[in-house]
N, CA, C and O atoms as a DFTB+ gen file, in Angstrom:
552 C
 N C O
     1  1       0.843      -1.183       0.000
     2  2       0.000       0.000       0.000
     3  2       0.888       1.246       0.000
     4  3       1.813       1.344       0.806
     5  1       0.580       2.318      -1.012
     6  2       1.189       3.377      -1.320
     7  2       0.580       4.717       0.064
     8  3      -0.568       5.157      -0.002
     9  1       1.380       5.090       0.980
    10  2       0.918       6.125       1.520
    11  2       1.480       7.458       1.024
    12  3       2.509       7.610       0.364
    13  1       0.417       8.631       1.561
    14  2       1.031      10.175       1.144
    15  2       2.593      10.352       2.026
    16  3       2.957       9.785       3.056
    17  1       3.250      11.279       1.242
    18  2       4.449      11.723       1.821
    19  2       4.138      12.712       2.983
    20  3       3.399      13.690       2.877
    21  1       5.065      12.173       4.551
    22  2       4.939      12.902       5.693
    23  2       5.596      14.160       5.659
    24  3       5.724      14.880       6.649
    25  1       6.176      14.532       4.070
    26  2       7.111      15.928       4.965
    27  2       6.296      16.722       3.832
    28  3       5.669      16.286       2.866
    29  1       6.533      18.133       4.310
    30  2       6.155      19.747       3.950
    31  2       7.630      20.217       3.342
    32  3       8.725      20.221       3.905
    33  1       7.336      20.538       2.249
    34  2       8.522      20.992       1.240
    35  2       8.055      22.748       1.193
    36  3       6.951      23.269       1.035
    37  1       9.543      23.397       1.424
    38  2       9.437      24.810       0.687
    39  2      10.375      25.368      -0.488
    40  3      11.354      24.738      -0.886
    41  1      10.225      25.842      -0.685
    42  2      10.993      25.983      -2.072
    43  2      12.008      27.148      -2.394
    44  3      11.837      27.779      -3.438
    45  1      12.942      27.434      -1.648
    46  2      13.818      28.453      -1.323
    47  2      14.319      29.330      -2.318
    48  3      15.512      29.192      -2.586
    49  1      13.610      30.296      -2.993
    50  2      13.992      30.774      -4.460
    51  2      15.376      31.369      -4.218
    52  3      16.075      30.910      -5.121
    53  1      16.077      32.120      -3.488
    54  2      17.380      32.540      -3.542
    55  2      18.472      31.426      -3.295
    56  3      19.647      31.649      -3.585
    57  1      18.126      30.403      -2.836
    58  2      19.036      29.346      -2.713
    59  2      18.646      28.280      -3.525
    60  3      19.002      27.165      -3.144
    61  1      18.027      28.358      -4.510
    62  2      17.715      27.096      -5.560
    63  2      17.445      25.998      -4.468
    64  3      18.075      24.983      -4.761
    65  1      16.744      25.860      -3.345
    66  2      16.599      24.510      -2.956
    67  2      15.144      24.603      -2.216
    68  3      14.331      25.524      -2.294
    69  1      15.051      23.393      -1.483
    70  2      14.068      23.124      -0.791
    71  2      14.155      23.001       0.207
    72  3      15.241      22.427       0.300
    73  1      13.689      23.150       1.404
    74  2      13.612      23.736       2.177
    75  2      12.356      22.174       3.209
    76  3      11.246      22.132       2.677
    77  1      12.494      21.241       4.287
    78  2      11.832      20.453       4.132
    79  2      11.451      19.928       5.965
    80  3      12.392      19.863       6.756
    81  1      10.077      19.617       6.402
    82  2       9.736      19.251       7.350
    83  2       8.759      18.305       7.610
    84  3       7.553      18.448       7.409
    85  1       9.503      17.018       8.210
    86  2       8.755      15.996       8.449
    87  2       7.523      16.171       9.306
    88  3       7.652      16.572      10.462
    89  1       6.539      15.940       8.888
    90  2       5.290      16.498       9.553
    91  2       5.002      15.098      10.706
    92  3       4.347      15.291      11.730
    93  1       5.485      13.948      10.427
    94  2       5.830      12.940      11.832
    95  2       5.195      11.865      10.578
    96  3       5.002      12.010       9.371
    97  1       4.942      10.455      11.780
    98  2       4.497       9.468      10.886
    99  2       3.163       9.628      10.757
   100  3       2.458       9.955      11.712
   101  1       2.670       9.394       9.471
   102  2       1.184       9.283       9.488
   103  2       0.849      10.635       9.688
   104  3      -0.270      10.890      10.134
   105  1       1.583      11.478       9.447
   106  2       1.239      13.049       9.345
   107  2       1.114      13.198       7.766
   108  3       1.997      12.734       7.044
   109  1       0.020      13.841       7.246
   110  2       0.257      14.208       5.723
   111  2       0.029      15.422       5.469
   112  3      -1.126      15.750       5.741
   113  1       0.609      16.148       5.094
   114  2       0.338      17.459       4.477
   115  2      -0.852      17.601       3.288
   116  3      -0.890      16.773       2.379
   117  1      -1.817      18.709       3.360
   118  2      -2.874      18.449       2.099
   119  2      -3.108      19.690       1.806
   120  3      -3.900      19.840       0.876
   121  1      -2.758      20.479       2.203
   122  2      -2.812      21.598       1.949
   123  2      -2.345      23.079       2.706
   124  3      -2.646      23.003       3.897
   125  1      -1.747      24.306       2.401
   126  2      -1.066      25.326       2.738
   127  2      -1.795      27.229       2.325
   128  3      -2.520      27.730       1.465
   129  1      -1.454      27.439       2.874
   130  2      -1.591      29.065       3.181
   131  2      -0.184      29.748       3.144
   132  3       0.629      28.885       3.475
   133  1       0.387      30.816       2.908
   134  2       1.137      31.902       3.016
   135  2       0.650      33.241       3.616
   136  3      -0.141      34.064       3.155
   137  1       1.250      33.229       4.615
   138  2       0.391      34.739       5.483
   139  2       0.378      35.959       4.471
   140  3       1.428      35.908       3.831
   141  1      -0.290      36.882       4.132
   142  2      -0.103      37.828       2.885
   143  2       0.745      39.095       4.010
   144  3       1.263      39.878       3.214
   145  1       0.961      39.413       4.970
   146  2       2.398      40.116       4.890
   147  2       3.924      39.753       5.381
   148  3       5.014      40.304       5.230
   149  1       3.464      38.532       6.058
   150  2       5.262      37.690       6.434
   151  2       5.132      36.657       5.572
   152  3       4.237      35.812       5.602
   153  1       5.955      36.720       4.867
   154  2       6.376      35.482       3.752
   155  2       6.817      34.423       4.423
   156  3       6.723      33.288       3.956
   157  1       7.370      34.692       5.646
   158  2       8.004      33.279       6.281
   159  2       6.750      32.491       7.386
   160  3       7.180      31.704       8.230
   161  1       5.469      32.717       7.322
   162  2       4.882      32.140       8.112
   163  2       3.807      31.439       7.690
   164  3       2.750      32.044       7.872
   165  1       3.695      30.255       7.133
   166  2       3.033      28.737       6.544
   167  2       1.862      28.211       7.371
   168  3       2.265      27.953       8.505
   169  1       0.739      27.993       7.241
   170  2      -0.385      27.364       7.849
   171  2      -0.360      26.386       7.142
   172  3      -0.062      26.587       5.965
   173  1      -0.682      24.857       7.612
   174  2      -0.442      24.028       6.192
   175  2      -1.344      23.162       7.394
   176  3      -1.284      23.136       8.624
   177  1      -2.098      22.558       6.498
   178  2      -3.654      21.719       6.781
   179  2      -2.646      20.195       7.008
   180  3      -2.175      19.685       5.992
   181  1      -2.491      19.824       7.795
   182  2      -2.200      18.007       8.033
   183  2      -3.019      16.906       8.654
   184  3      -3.116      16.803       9.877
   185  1      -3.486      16.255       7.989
   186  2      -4.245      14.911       8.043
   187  2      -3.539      13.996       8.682
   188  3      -2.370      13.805       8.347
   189  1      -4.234      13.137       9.905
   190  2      -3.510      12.014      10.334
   191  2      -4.497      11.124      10.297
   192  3      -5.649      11.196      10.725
   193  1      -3.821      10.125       9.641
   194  2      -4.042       8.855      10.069
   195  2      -3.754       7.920      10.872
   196  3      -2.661       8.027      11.428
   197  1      -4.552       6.792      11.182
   198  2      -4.807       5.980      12.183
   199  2      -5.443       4.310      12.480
   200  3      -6.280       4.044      11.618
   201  1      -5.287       3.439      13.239
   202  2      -5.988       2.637      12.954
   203  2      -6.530       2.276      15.001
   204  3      -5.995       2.412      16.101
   205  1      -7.854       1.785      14.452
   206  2      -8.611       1.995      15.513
   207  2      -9.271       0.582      15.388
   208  3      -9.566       0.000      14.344
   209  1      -9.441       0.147      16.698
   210  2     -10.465      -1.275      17.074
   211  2     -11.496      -1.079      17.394
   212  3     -11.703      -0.539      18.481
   213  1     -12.523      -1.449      16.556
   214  2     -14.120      -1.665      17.358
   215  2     -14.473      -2.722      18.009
   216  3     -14.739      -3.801      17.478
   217  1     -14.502      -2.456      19.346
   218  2     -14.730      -3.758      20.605
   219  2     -16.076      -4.883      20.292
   220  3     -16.167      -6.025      20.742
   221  1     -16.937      -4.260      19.498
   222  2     -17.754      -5.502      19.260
   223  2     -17.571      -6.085      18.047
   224  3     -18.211      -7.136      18.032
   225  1     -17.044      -5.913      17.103
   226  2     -16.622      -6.722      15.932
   227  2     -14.879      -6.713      15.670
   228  3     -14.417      -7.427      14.779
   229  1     -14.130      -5.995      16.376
   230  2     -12.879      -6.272      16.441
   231  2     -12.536      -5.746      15.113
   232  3     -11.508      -6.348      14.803
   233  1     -12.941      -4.717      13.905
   234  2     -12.412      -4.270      13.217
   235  2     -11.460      -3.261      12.847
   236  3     -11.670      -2.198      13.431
   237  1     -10.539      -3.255      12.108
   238  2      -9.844      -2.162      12.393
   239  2     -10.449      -1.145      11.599
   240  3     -11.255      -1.676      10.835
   241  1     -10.398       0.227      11.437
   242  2     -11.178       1.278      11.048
   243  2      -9.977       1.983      10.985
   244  3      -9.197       1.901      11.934
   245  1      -9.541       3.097       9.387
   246  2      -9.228       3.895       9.617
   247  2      -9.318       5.773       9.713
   248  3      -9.457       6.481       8.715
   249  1      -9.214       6.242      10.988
   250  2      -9.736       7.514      11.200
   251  2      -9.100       8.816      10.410
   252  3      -7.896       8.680      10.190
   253  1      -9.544       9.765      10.050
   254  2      -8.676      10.951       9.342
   255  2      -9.213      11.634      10.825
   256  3     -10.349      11.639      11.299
   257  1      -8.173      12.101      11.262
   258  2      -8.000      13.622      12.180
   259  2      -7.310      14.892      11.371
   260  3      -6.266      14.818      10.723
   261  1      -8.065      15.984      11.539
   262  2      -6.965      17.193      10.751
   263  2      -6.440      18.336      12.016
   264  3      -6.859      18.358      13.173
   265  1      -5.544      19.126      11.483
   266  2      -4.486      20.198      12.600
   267  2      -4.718      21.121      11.509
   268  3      -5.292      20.976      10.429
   269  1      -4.086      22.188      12.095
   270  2      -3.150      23.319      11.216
   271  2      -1.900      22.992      11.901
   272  3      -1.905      22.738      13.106
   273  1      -0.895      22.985      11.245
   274  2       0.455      23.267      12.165
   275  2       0.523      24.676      11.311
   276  3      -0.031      24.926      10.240
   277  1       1.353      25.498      12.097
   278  2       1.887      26.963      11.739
   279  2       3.562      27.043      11.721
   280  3       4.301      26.919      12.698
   281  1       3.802      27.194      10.858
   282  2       5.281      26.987      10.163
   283  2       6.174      28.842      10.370
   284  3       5.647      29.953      10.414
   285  1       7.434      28.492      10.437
   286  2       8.199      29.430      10.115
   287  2       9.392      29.482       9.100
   288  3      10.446      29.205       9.672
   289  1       9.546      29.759       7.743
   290  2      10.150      29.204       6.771
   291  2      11.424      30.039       6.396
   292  3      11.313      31.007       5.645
   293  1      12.619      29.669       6.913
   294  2      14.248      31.026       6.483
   295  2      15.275      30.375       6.105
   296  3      15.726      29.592       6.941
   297  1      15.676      30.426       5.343
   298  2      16.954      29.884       4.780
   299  2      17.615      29.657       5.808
   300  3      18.044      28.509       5.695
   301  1      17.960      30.118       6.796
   302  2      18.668      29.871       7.981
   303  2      18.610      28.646       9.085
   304  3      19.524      27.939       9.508
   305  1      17.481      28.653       9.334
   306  2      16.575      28.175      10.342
   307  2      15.585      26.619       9.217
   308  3      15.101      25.672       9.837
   309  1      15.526      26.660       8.296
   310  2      14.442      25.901       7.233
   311  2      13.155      25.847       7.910
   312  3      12.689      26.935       8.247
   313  1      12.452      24.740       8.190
   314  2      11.006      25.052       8.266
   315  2      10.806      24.805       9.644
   316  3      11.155      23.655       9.912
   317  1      10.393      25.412      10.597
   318  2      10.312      25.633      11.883
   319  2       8.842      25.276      12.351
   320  3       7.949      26.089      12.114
   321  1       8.554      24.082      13.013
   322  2       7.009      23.928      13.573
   323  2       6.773      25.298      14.771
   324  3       7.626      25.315      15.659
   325  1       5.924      26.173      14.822
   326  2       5.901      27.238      15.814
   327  2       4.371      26.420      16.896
   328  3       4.157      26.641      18.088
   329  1       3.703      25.665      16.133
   330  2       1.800      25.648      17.139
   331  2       0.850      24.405      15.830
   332  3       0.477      24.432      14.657
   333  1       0.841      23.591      16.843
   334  2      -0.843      23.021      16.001
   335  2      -1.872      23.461      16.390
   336  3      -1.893      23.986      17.503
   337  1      -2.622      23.416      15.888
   338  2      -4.357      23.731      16.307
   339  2      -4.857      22.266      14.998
   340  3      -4.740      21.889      13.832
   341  1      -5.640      21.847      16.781
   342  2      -6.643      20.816      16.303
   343  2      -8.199      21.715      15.419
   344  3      -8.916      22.687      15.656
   345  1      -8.076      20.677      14.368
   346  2      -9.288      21.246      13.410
   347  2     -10.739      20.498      14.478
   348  3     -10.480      19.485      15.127
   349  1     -12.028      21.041      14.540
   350  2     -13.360      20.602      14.905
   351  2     -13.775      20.051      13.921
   352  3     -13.778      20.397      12.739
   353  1     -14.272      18.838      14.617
   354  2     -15.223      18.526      13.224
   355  2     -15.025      17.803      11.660
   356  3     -14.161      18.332      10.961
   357  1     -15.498      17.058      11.287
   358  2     -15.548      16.542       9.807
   359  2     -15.443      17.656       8.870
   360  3     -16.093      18.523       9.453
   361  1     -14.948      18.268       7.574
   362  2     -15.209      18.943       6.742
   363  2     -14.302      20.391       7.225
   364  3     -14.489      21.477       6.677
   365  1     -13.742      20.269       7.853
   366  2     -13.042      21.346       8.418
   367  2     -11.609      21.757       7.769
   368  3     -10.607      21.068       7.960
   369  1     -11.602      22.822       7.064
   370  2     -10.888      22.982       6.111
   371  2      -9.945      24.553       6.369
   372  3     -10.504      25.469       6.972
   373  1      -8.406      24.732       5.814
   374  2      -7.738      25.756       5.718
   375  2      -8.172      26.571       4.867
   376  3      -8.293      25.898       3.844
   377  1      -8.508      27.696       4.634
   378  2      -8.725      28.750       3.312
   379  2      -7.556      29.435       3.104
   380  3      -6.814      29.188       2.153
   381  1      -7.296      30.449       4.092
   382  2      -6.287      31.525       3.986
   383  2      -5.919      31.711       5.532
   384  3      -6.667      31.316       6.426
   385  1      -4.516      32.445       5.798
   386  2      -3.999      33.215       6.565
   387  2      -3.384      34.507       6.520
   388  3      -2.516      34.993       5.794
   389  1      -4.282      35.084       7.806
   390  2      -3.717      36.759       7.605
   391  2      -3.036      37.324       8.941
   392  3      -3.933      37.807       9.634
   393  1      -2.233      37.402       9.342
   394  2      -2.467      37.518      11.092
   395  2      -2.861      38.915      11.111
   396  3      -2.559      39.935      10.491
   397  1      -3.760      38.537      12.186
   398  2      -3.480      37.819      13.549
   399  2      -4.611      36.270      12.877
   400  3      -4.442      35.185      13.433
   401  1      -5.627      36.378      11.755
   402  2      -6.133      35.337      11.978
   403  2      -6.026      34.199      10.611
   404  3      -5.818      34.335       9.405
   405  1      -6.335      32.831      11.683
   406  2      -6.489      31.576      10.193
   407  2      -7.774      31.761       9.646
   408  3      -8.582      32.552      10.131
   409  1      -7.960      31.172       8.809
   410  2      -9.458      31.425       8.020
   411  2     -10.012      29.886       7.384
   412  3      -9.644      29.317       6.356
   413  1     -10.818      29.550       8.189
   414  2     -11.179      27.758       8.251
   415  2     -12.729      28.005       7.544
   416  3     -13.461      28.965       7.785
   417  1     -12.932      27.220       6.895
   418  2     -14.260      26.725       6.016
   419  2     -14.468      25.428       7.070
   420  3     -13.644      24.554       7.339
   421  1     -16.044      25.613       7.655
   422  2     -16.453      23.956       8.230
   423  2     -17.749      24.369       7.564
   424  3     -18.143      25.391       7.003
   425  1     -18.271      23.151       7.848
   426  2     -19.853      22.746       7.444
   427  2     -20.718      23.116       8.830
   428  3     -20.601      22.683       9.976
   429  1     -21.715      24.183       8.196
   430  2     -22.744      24.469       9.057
   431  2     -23.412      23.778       9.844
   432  3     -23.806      24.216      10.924
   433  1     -23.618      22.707       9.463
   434  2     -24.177      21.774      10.681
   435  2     -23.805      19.979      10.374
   436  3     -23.912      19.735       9.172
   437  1     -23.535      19.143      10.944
   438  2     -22.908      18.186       9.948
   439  2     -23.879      17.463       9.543
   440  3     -25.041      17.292       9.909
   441  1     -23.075      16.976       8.547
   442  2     -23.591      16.075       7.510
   443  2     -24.599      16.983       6.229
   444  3     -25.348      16.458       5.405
   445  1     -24.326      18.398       6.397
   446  2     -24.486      19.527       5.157
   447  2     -23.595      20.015       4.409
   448  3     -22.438      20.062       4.827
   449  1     -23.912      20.480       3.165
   450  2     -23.028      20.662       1.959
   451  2     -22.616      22.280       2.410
   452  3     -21.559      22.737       1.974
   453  1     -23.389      23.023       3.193
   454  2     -23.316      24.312       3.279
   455  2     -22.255      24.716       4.192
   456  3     -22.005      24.038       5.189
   457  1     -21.657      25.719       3.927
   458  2     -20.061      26.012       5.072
   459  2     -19.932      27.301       5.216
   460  3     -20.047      28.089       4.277
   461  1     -19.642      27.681       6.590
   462  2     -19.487      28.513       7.067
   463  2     -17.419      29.007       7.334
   464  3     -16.360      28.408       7.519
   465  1     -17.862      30.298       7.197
   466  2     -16.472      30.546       7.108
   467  2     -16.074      31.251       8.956
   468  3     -16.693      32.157       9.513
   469  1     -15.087      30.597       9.425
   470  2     -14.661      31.384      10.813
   471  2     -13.134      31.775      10.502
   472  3     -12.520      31.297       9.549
   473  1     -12.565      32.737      11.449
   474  2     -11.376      33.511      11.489
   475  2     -10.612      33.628      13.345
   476  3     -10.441      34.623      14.048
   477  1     -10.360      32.378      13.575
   478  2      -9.932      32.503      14.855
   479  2      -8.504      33.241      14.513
   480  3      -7.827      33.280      13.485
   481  1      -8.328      33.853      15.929
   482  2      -7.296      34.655      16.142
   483  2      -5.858      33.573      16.595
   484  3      -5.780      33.056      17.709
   485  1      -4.960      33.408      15.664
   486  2      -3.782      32.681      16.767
   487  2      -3.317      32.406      18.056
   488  3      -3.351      33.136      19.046
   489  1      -3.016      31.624      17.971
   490  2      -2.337      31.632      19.712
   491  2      -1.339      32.715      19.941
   492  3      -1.201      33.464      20.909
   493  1      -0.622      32.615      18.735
   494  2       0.422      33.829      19.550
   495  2       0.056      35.236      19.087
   496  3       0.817      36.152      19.399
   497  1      -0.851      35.447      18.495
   498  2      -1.218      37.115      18.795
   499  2      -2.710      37.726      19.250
   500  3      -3.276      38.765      18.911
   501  1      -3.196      36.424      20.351
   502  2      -4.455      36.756      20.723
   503  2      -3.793      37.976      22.150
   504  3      -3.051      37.973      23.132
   505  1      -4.847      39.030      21.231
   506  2      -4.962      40.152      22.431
   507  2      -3.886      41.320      21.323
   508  3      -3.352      42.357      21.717
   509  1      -3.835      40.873      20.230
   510  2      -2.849      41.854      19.464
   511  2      -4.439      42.123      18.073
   512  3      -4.335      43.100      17.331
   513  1      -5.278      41.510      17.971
   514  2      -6.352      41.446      17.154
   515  2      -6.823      43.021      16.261
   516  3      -7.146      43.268      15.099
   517  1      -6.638      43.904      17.604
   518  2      -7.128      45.377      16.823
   519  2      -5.643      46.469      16.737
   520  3      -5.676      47.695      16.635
   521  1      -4.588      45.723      16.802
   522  2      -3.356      46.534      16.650
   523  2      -2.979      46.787      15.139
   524  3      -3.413      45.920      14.381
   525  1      -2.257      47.804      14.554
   526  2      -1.855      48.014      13.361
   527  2      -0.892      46.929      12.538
   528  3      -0.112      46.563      13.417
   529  1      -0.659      46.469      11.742
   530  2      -0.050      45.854      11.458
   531  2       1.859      46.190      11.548
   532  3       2.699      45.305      11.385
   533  1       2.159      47.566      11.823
   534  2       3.675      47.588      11.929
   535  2       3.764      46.622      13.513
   536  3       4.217      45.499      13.732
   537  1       3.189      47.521      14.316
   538  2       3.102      46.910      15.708
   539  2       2.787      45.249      15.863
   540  3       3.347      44.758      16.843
   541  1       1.986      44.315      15.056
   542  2       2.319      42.949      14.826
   543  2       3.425      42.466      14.332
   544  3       3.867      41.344      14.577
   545  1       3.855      43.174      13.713
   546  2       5.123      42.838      13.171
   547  2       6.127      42.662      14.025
   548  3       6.716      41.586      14.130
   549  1       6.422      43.768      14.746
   550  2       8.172      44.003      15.664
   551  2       7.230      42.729      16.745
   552  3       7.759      42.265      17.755
């Protein structure tokens, strides 16, 4: 059986290379964000897999769980895990990142096609939410 690749590749344009982070076992990367004013800070959607026993038929089952991990990406340093955040819910999806916030698509109520968009504030700049953006920065 063919599984997805566990690491997060970046692509280092001044150094012709890549840039690369094992997201663990059974971690898969499926998708990414670029913050639109720090270039070095990556939201990237990771799927885990799993295998699980059901006590009355003894089957194994396998589960998808999703995260955000939040990345820090420098030629220096390469790709830096900074925070996961566990995703809620089935259908729970990355859109964009802006800080201070991520921007997640879930389904309005489950088992509906319809999705609602939320914008939680990060861990590391909750309470920075109504500041200017130079002042997020330093």
């Amino acid at each position: 059986s063919s599984l997805p690749d566990t690491n997060f590749y970046v692509y280092d344009t001044d150094a012709d290379t890549f840039l690369v982070h094992d997201c663990g076992p059974s971690h898969f990367p499926v998708s990414h964000a670029w913050d639109l004013t720090d270039e070095r800070l990556i939201a990237c959607e990771v799927r885990r897999l799993y295998e699980s026993r059901m006590s009355a038929t003894d089957v194994q089952v396998k589960v998808n769980k999703a995260e955000v991990c939040f990345f820090f990406a420098t030629p220096n340093q390469g790709v830096q895990l900074q925070h996961r955040l566990p995703l809620d819910g089935d259908g729970c999806v990355v859109l964009g990142l802006h800080v201070p916030h991520i921007f997640l698509a879930e389904p309005k109520e489950s088992h509906s096609s319809a999705m609602q968009v939320k914008a939680p504030v990060m861990r590391d700049f909750v309470g920075m939410e109504c500041m200017d953006a130079d002042t997020r920065k330093a």
